[in-house]
PAMARMAR-583351 format. One record per residue: residue number from 1; x, y negated, z of N, C-alpha, C, O in turn; residue in one letter. Coordinates in Angstrom, 1 decimal. Atoms other than C-alpha are relative to their C-alpha. Example, Ala and Ser with C-alpha at 12.3 -4.5 7.8 and 13.67 -1.06 7.14 Angstrom:
2
{pos: 1, n.c1: 0.9, n.c2: 1.2, n.c3: 0.0, ca.c1: 12.3, ca.c2: 4.5, ca.c3: 7.8, c.c1: 0.9, c.c2: -1.2, c.c3: 0.0, o.c1: 1.9, o.c2: -1.2, o.c3: 0.7, code: A};
{pos: 2, n.c1: -0.9, n.c2: 1.1, n.c3: 0.0, ca.c1: 13.7, ca.c2: 1.1, ca.c3: 7.1, c.c1: -0.8, c.c2: -1.1, c.c3: 0.8, o.c1: -0.3, o.c2: -2.2, o.c3: 0.9, code: S};
***
This chain:
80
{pos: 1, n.c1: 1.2, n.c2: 0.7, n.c3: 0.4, ca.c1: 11.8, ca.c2: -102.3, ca.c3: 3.9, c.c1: 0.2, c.c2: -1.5, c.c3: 0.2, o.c1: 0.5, o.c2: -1.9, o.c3: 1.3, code: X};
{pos: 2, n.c1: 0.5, n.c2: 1.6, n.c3: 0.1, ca.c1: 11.5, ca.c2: -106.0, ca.c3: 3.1, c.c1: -0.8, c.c2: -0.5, c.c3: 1.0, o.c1: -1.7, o.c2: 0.2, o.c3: 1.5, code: X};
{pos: 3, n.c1: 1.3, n.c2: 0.8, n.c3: -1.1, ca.c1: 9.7, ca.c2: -108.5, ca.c3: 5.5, c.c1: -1.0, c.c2: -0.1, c.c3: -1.3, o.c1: -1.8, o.c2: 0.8, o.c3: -1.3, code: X};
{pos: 4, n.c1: 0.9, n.c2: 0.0, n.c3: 1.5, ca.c1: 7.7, ca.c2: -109.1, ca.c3: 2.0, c.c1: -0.5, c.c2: 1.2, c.c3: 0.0, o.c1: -1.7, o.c2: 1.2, o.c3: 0.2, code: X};
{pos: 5, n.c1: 1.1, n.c2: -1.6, n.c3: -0.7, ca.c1: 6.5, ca.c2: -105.4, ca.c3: 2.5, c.c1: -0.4, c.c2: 0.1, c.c3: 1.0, o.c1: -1.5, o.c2: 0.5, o.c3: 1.1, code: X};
{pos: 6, n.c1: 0.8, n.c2: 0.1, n.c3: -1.1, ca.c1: 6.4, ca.c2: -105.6, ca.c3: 5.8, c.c1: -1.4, c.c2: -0.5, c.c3: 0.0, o.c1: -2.4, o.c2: 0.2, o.c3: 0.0, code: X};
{pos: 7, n.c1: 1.2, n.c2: 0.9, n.c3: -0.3, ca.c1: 4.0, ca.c2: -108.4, ca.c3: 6.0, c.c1: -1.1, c.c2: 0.7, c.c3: -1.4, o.c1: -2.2, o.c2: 1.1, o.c3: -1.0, code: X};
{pos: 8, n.c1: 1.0, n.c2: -0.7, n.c3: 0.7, ca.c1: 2.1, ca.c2: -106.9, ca.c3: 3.0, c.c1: -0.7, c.c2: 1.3, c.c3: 0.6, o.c1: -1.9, o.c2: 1.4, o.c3: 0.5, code: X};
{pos: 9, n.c1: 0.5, n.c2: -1.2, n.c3: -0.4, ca.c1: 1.5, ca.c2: -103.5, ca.c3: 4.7, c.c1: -0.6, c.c2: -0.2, c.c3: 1.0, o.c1: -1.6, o.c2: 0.6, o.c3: 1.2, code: X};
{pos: 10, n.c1: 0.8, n.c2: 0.5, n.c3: -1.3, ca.c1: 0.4, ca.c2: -105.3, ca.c3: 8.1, c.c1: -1.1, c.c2: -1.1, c.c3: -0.8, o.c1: -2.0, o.c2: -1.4, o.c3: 0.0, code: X};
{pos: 11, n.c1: 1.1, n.c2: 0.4, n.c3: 0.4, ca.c1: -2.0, ca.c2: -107.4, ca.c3: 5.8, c.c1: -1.1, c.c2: 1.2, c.c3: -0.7, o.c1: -2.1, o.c2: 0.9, o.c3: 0.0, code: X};
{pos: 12, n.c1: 0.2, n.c2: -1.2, n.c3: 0.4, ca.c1: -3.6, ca.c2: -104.3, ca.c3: 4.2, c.c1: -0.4, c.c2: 0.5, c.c3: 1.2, o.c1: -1.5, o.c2: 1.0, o.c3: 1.1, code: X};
{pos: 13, n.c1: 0.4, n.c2: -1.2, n.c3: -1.8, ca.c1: -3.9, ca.c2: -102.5, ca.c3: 8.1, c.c1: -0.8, c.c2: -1.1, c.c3: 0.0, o.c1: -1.9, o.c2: -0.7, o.c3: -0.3, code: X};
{pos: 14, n.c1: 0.9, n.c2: 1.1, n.c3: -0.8, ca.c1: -5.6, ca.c2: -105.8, ca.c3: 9.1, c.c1: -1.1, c.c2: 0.0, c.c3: -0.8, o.c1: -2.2, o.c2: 0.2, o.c3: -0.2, code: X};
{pos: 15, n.c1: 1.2, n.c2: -0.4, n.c3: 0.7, ca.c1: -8.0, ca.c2: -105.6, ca.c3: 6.2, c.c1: -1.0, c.c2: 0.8, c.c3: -0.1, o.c1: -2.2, o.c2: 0.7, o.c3: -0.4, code: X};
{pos: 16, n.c1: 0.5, n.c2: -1.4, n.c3: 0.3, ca.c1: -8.6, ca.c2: -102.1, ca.c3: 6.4, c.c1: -0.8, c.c2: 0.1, c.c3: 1.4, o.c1: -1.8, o.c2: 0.8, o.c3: 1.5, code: X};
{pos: 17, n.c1: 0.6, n.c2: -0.1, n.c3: -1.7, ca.c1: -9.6, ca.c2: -102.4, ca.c3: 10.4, c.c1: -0.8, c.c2: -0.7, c.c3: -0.5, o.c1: -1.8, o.c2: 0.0, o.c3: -0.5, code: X};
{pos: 18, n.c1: 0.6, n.c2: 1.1, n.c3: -0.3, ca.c1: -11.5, ca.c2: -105.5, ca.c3: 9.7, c.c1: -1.5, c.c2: 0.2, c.c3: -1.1, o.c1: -2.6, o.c2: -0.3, o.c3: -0.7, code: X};
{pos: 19, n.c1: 1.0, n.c2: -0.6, n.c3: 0.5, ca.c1: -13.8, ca.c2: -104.1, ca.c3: 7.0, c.c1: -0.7, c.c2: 1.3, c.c3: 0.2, o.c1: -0.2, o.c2: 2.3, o.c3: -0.3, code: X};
{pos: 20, n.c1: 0.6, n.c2: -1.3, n.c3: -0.2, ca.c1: -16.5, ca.c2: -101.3, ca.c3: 8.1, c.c1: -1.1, c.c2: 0.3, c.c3: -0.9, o.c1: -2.0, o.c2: 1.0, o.c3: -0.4, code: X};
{pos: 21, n.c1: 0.6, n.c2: -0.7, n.c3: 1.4, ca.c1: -18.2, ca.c2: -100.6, ca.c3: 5.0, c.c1: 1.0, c.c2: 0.7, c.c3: -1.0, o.c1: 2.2, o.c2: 0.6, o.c3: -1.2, code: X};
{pos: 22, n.c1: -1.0, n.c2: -0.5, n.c3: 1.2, ca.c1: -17.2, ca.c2: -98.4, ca.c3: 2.3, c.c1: -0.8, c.c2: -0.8, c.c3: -1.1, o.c1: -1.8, o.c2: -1.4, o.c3: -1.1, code: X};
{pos: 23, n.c1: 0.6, n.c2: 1.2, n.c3: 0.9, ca.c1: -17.7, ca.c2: -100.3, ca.c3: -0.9, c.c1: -1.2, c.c2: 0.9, c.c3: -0.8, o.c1: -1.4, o.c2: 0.3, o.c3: -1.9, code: X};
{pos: 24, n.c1: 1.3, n.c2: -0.3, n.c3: 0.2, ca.c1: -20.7, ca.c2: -98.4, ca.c3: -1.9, c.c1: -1.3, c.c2: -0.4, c.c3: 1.3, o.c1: -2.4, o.c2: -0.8, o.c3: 0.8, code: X};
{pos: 25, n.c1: 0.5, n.c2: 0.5, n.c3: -1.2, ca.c1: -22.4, ca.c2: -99.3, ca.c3: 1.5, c.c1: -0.3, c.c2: -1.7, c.c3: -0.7, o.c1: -1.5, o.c2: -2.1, o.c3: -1.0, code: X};
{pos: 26, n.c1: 0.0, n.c2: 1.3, n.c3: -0.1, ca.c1: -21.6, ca.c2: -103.0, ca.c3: 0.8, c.c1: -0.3, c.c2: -0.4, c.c3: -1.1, o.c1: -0.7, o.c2: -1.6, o.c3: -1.1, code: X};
{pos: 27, n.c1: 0.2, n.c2: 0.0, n.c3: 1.3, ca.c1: -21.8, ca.c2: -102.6, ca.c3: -3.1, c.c1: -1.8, c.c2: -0.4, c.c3: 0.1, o.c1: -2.3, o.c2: -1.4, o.c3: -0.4, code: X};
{pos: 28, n.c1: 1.3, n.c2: 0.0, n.c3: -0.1, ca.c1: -25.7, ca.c2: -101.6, ca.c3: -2.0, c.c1: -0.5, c.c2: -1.2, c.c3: 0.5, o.c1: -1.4, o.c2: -1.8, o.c3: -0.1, code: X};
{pos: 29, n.c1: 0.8, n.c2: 1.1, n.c3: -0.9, ca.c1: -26.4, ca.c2: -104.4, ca.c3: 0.6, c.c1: 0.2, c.c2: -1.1, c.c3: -0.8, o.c1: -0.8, o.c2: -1.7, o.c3: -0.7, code: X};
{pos: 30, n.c1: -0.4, n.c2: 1.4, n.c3: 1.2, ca.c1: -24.8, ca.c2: -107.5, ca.c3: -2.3, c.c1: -1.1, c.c2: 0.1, c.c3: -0.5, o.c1: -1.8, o.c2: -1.0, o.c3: -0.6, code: X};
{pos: 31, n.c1: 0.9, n.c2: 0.3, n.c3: 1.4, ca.c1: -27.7, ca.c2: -106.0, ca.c3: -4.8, c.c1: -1.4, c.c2: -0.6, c.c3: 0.9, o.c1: -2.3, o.c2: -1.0, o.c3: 0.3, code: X};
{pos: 32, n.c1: 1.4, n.c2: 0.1, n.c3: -1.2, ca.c1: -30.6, ca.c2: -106.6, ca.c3: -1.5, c.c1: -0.2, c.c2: -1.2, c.c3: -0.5, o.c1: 0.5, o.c2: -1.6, o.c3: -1.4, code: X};
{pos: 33, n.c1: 0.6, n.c2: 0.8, n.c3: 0.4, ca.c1: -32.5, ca.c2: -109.4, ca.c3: -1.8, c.c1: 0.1, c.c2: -1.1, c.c3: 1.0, o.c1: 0.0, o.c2: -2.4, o.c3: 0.9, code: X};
{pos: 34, n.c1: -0.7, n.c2: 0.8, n.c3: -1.3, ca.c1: -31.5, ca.c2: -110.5, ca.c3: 1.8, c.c1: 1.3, c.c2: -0.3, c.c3: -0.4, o.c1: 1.7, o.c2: -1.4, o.c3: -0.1, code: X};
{pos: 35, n.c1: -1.7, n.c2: 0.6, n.c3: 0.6, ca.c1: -27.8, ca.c2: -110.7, ca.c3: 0.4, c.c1: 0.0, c.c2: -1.0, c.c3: -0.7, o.c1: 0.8, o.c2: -1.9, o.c3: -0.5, code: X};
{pos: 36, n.c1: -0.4, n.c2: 1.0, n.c3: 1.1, ca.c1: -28.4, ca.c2: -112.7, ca.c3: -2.2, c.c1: -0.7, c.c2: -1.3, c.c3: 0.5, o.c1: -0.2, o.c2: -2.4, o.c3: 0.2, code: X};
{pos: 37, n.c1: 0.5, n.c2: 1.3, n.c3: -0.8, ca.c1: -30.9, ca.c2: -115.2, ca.c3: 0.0, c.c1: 0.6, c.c2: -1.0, c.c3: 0.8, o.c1: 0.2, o.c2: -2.1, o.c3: 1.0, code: X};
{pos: 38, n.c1: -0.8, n.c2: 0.8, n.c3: -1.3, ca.c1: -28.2, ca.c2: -116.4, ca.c3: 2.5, c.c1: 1.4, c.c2: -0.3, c.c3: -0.4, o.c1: 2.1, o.c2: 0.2, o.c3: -1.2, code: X};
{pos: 39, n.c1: -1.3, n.c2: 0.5, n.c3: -0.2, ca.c1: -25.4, ca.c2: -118.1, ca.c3: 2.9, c.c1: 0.5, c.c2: -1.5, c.c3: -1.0, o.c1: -0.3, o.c2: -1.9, o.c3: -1.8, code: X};
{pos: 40, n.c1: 0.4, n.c2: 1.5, n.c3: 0.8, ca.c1: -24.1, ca.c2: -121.5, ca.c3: 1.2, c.c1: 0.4, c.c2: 0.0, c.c3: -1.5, o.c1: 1.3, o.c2: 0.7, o.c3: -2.1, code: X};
{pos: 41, n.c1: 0.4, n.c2: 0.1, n.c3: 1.4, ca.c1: -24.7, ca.c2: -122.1, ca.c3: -2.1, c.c1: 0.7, c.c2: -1.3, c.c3: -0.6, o.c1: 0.7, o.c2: -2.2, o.c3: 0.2, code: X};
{pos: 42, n.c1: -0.2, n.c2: 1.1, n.c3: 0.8, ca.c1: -23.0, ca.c2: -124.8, ca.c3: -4.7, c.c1: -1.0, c.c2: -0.9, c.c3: 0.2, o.c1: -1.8, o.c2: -0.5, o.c3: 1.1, code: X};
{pos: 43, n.c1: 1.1, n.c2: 0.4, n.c3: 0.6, ca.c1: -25.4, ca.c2: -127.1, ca.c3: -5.5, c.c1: -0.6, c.c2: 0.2, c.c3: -1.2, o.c1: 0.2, o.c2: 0.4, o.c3: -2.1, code: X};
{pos: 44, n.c1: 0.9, n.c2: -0.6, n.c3: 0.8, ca.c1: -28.2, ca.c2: -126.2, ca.c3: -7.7, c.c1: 0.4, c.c2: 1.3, c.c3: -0.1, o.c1: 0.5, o.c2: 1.8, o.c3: -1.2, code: X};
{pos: 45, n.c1: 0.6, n.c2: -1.0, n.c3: 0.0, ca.c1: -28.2, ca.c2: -122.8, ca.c3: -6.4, c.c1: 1.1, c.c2: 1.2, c.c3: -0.5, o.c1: 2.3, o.c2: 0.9, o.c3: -0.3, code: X};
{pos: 46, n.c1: -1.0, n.c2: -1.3, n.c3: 0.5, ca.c1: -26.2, ca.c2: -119.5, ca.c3: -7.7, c.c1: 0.3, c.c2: 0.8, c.c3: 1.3, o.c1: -0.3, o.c2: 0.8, o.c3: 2.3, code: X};
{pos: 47, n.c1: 0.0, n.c2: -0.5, n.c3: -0.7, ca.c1: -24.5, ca.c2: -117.4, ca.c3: -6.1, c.c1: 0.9, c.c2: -0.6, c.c3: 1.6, o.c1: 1.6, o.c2: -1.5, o.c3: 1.4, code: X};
{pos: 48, n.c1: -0.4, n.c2: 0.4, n.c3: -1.4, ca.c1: -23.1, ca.c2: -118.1, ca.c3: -2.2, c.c1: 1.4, c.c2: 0.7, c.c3: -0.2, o.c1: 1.6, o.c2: 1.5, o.c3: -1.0, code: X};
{pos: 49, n.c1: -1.6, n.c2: -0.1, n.c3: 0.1, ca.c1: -19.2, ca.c2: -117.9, ca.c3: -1.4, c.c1: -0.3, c.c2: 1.1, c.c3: 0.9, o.c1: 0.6, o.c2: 2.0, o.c3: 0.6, code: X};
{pos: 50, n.c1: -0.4, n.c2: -1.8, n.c3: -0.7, ca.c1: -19.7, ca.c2: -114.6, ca.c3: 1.1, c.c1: -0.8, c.c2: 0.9, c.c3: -1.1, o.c1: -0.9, o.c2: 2.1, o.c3: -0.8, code: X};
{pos: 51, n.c1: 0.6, n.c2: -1.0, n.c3: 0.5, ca.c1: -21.6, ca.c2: -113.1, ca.c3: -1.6, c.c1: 1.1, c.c2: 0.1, c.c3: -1.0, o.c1: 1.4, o.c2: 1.3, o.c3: -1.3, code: X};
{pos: 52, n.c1: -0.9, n.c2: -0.1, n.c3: 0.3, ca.c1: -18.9, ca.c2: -114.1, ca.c3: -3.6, c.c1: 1.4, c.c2: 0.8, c.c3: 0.0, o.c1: 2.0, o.c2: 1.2, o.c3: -1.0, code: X};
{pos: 53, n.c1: -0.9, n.c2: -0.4, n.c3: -0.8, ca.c1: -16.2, ca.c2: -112.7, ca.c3: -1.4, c.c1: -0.4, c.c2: 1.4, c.c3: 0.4, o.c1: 0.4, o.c2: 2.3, o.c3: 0.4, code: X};
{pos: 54, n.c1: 0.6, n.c2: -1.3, n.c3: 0.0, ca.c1: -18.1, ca.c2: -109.8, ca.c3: -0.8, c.c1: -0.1, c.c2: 1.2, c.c3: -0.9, o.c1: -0.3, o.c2: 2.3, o.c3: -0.6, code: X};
{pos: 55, n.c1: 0.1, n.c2: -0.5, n.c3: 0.6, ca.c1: -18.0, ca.c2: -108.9, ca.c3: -4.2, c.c1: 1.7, c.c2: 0.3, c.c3: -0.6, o.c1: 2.2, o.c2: 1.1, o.c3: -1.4, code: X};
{pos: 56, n.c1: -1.6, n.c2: -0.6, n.c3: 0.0, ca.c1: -14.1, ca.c2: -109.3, ca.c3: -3.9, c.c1: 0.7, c.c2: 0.8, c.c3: 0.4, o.c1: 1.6, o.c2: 1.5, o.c3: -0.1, code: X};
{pos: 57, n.c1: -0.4, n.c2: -1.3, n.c3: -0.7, ca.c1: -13.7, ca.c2: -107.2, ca.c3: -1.3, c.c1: -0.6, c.c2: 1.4, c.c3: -0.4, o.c1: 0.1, o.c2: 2.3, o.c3: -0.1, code: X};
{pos: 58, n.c1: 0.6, n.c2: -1.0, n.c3: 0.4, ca.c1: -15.9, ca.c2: -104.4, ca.c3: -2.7, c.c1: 1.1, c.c2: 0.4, c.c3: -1.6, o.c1: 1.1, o.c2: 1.6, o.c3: -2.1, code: X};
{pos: 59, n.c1: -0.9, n.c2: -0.2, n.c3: 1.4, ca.c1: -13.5, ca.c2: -104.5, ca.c3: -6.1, c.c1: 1.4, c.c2: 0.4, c.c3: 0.6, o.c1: 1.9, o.c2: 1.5, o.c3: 0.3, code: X};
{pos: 60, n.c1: -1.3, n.c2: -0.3, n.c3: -0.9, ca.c1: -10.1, ca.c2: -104.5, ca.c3: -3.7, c.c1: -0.4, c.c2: 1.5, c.c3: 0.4, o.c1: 0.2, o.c2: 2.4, o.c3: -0.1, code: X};
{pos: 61, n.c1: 0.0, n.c2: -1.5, n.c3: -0.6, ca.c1: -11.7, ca.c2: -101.4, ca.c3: -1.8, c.c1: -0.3, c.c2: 1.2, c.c3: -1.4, o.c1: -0.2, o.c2: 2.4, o.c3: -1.2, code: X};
{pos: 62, n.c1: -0.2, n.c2: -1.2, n.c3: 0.8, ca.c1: -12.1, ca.c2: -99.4, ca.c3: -5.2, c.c1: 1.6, c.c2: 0.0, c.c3: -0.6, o.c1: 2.1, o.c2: 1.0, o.c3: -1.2, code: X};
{pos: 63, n.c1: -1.3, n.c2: 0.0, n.c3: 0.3, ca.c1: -8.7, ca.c2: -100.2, ca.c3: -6.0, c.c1: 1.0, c.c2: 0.6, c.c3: 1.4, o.c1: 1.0, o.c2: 0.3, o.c3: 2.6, code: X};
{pos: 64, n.c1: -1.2, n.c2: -0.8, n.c3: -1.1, ca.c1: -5.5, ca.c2: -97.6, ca.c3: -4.5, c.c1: 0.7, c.c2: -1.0, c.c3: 0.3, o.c1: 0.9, o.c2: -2.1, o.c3: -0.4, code: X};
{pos: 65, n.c1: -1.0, n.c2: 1.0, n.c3: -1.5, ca.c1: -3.5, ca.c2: -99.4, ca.c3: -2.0, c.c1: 1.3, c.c2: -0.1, c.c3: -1.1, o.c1: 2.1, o.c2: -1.1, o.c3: -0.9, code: X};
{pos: 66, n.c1: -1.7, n.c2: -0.1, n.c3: 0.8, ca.c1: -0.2, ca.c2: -98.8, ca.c3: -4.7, c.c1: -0.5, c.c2: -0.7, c.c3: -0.7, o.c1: 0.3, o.c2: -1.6, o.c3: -1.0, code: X};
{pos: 67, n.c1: 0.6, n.c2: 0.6, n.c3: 0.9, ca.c1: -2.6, ca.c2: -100.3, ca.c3: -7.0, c.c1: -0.2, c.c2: -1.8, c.c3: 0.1, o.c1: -0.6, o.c2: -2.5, o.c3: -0.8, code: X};
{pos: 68, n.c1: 0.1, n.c2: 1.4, n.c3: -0.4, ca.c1: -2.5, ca.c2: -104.1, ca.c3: -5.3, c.c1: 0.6, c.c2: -0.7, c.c3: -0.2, o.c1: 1.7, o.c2: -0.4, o.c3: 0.3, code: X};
{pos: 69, n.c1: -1.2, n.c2: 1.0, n.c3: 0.9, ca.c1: -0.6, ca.c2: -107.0, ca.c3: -6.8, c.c1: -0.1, c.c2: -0.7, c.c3: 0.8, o.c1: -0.9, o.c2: -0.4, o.c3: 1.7, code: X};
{pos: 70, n.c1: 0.2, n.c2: 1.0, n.c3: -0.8, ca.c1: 0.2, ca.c2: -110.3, ca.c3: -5.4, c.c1: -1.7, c.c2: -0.5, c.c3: -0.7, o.c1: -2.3, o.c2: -1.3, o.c3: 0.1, code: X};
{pos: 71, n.c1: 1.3, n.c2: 0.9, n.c3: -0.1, ca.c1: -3.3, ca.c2: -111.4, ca.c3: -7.0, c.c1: -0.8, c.c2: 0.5, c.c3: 1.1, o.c1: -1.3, o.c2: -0.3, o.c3: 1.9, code: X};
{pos: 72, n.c1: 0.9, n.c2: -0.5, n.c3: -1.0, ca.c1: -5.0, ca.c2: -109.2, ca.c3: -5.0, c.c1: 0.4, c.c2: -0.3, c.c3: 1.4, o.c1: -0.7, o.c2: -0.6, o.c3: 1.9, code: X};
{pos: 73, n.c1: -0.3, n.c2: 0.5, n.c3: -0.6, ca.c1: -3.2, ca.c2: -110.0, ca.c3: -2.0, c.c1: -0.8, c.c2: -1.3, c.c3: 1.1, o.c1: -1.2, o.c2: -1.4, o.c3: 2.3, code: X};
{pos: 74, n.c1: 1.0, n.c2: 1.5, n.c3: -0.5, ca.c1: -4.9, ca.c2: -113.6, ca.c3: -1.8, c.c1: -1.6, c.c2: 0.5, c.c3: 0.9, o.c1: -2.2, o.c2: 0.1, o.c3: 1.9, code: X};
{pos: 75, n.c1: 1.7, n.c2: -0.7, n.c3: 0.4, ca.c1: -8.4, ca.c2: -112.0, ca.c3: -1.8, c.c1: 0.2, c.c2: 0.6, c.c3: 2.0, o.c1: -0.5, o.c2: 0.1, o.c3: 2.8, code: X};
{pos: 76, n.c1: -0.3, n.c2: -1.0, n.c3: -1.1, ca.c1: -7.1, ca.c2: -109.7, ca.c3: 1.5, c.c1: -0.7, c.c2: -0.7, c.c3: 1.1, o.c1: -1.7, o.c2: -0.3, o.c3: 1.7, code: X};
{pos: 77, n.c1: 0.3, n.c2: 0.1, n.c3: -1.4, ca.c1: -7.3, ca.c2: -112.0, ca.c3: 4.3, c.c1: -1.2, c.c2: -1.1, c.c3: 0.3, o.c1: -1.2, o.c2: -1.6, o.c3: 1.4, code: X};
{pos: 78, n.c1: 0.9, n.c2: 0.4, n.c3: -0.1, ca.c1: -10.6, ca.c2: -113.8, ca.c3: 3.7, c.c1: -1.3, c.c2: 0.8, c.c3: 0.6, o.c1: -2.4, o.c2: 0.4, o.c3: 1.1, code: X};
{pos: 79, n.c1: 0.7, n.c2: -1.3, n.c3: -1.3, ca.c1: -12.1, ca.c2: -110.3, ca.c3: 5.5, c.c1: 0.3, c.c2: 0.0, c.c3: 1.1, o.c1: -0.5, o.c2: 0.3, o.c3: 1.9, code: X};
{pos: 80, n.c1: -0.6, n.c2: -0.1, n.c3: -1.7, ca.c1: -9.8, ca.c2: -110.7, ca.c3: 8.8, c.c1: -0.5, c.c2: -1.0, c.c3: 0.4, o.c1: -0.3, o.c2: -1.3, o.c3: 1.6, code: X};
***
């Protein structure tokens, strides 16, 4: 195994600990009305960067682990 795999498979464990929703769970709580109320906003408004991120990690977790590129990668450690 590669350090380049390595460190990918120990990023992936650290994600997978660090998120305790399943993405239907979290999928649910994004559409709430409390989700979409909080957190910081651009200016003039839209949507907030955890709701943002939330909606990254909920797309990562429907995607198989074989299934993850370096784009996806990026996305990983904004959960740990």
């Amino acid at each position: 195994m590669t350090n380049d795999e390595h460190d990918r498979r120990e990023t992936i464990a650290a994600f997978k600990d660090a998120v305790n929703m399943t993405p239907k769970t979290l999928g649910d709580w994004l559409d709430t009305p409390e989700s979409k109320a909080v957190g910081q906003k651009e200016d003039g408004g839209g949507e907030s960067t955890g709701h943002a991120s939330g909606r990254h990690i909920v797309a990562i977790l429907h995607k198989k682990q074989a299934d993850y590129t370096a784009a996806t990668s990026p996305n990983i450690p904004t959960a740990t």
